[in-house]
C-alpha positions in Angstrom: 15.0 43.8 17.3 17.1 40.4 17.2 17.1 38.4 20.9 19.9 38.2 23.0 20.2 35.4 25.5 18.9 36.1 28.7 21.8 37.2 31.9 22.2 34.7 33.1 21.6 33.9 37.1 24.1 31.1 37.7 22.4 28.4 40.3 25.0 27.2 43.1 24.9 23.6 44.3 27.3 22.4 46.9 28.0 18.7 46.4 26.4 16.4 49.5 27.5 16.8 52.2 29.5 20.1 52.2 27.9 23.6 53.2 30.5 25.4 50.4 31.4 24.6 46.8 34.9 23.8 45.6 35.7 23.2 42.1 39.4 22.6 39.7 39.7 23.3 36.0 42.6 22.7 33.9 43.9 23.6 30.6 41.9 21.1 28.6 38.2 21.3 30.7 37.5 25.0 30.9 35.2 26.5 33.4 31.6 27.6 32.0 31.4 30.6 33.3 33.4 32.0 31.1 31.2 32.3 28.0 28.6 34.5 30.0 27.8 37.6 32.0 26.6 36.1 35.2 25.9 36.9 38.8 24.7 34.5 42.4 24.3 35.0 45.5 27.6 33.2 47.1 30.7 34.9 47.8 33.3 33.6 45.0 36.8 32.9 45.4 39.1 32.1 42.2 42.3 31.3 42.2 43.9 31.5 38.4 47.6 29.4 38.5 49.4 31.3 35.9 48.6 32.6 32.5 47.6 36.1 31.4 43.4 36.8 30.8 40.2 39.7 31.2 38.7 40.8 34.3 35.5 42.0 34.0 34.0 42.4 38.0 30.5 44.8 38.2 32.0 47.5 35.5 36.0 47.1 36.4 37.4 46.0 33.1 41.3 45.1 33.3 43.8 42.6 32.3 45.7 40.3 34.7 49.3 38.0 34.0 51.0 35.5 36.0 47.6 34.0 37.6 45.0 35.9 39.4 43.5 35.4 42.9 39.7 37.0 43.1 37.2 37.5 45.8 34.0 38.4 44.5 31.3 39.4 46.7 27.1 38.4 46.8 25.2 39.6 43.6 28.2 41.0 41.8 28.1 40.2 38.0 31.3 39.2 36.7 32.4 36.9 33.6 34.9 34.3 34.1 38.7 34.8 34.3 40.2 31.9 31.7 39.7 31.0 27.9 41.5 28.7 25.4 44.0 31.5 24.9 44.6 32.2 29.0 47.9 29.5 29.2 46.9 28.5 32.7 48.2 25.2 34.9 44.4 25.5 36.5 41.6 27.2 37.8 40.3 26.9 41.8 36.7 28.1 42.1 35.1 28.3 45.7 31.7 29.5 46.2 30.0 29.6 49.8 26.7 31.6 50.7 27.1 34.5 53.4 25.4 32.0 56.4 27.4 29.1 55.4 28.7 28.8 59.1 25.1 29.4 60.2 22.8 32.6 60.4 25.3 35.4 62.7 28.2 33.4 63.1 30.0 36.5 61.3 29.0 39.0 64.2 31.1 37.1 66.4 33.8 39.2 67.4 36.5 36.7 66.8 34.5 37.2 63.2 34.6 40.8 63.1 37.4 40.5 60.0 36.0 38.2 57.9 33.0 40.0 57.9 35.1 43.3 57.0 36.5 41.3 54.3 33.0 40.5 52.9 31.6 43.4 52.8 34.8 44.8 51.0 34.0 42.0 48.3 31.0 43.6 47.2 33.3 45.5 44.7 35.4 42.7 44.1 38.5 42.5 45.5 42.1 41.4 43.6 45.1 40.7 45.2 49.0 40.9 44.0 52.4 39.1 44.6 53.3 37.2 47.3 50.1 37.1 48.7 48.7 35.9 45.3 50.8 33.2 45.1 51.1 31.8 48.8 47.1 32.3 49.7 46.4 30.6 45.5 49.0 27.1 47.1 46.8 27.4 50.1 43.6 27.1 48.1 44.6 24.7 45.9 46.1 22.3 49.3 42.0 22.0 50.2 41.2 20.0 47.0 43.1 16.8 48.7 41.6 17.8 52.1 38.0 16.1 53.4 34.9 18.4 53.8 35.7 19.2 57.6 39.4 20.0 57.2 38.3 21.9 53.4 36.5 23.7 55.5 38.9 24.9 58.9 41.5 25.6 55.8 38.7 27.8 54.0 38.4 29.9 57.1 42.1 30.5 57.7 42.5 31.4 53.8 39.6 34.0 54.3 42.2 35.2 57.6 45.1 35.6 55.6 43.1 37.6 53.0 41.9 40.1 55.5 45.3 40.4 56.9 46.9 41.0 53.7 47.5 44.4 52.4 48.8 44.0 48.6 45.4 44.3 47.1 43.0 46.0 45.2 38.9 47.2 45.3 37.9 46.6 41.6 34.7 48.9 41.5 36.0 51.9 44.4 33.6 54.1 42.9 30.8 51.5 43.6 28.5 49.5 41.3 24.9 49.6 42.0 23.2 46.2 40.9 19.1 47.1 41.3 17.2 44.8 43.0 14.4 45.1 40.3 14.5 42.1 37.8 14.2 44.5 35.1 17.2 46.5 35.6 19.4 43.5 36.5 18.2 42.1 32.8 18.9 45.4 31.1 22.5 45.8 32.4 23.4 42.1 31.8 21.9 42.8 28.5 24.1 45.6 27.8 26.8 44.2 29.3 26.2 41.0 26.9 25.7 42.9 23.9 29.2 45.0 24.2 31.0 41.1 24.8 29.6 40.3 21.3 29.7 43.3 19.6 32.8 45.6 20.9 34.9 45.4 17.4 32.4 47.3 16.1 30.8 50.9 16.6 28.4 50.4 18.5 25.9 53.7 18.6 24.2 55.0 21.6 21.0 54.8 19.7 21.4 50.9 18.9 21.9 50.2 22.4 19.2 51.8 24.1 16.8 50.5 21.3 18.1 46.8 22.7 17.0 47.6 25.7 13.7 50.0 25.2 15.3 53.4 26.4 15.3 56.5 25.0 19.2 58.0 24.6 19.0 60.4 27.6 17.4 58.0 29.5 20.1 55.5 29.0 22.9 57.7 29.2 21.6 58.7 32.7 20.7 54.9 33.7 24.1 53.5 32.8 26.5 56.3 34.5 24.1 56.2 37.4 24.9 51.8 37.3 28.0 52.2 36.2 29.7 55.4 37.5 31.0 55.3 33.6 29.5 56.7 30.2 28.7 53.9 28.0 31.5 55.5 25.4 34.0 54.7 28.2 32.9 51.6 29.0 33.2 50.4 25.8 36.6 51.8 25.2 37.9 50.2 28.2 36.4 47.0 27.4 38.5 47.3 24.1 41.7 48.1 25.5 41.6 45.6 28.1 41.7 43.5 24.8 44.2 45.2 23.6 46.4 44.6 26.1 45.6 40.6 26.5 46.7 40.9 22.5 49.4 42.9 23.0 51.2 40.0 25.7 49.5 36.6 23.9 49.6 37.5 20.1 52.2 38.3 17.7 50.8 40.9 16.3 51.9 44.8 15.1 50.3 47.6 16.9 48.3 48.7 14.0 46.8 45.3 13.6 46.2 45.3 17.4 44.5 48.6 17.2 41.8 47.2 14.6 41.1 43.9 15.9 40.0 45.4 19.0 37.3 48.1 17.5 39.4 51.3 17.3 39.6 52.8 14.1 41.9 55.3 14.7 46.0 54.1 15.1 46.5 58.0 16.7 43.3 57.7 18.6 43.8 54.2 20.1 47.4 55.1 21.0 46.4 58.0 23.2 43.3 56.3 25.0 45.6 52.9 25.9 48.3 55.7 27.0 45.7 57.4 29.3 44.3 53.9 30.3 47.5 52.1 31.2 50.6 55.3 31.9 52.5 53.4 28.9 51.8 53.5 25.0 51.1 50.2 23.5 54.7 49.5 22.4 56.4 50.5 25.9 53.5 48.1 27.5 54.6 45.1 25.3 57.9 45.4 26.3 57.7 46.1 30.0 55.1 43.5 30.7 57.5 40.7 29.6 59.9 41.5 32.5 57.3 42.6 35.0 56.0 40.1 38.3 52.7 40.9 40.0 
């Protein structure tokens, strides 16, 4: 059986002197994160400033345009949220721990919010329109502020984003991440192995072979993880491509349909119907016009 590379647990280091971590990306110097499947312990905010790209949050596959703004909770596996073909101005990553302020500052009762806010993260957490865009200027003000006033901003942007109400929870149904080693590394290495592999078929035998299971037992293990069956996992990761193709790449619907693993044109047009409410060429046209 060939070796995949390990999931990857991604180390958080704020720099000296700060109790949080705040990092920019542009265009030309991408964030790392995106090349893996990885999870920490710190909460994650990510602000995306334009462009169109993936989400993949715990098992919420979807596709995003005109930025993205992200709150990912502790422990919840995600991939990163730009690429060479994203078009964005830049990328705002904060990352603080749950006891950043200090062991039960959030059972305060003036911090009864934020920690209602945190807890919703667990599933990740997307927001929309004008929140989007005034809260993602916000964040990106803190980059020329110093690590006291970075960090009085921080708390009023985690404020607004319990006060707003144009968002999203990513995994509603859940997504249990075990707290045994071994099942953390045989998700991730699913996970991993659909990134590499999706234009492909990919066969319910060859992936519980990569990770030692017998098909029923997999089949159980995953929807029981997931809430999804590994065929519609799969499927979704492929569409979600599908669309990203579909807005960034001149290219017919047919070609679209291949590229992304599906080798049926009548067949991929009624799973991206039933995934998105509009058929690939109705999605084309009404994303060009569309704001969220």
């Amino acid at each position: 059986m060939e070796k995949l590379s390990k999931p990857a647990f991604e180390k958080v280091e704020p720099a000296f002197g700060s109790s949080i971590t705040y990092k920019t990306y542009n265009k030309d110097h991408q964030n790392n994160s995106n090349t893996f499947w990885h999870y920490h312990p710190e909460i994650e905010l990510v602000y995306v400033n334009g462009g169109t790209g993936k989400r993949q949050i715990g098992s919420h596959l979807s596709y995003y345009r005109n930025g993205d703004l992200i709150l990912i909770g502790p422990h919840l596996p995600h991939c990163g949220f730009t690429d060479s073909l994203t078009a964005h101005e830049a990328e705002t990553v904060i990352q603080l721990k749950e006891n950043f302020m200090g062991e039960g500052f959030f059972d305060t009762p003036e911090m009864k919010g934020i920690k209602s806010l945190i807890d919703r993260s667990r599933k990740g957490i997307v927001f929309h329109g004008e929140t989007k865009r005034g809260i993602g200027k916000k964040i990106e003000a803190l980059k020329e502020k110093n690590t006291y006033y970075r960090l009085l901003g921080l708390l009023d942007i985690l404020k607004m984003l319990e006060e707003a109400e144009n968002y999203t929870v990513l995994n509603a149904h859940g997504f249990l991440l075990e707290t045994e080693l071994q099942d953390n590394d045989r998700i991730n290495v699913v996970f991993n192995f659909v990134k590499q592999e999706y234009k492909r078929p990919i066969s319910l035998e060859e992936i519980a072979d990569k990770v030692s299971m017998t098909v029923p037992a997999f089949c159980r293990y995953f929807k029981r993880i997931t809430g999804k069956t590994f065929t519609q996992f799969v499927n979704e990761y492929r569409l979600v491509h599908a669309a990203k193709l579909l807005h960034e790449k001149q290219m017919s619907i047919t070609d679209v349909c291949f590229e992304c693993g599906f080798n049926n044109f009548s067949h991929f047009n009624k799973q991206f119907k039933k995934f998105t409410g509009k058929s690939p060429s109705a999605y084309r046209t009404e994303l060009r016009y569309a704001v969220t």
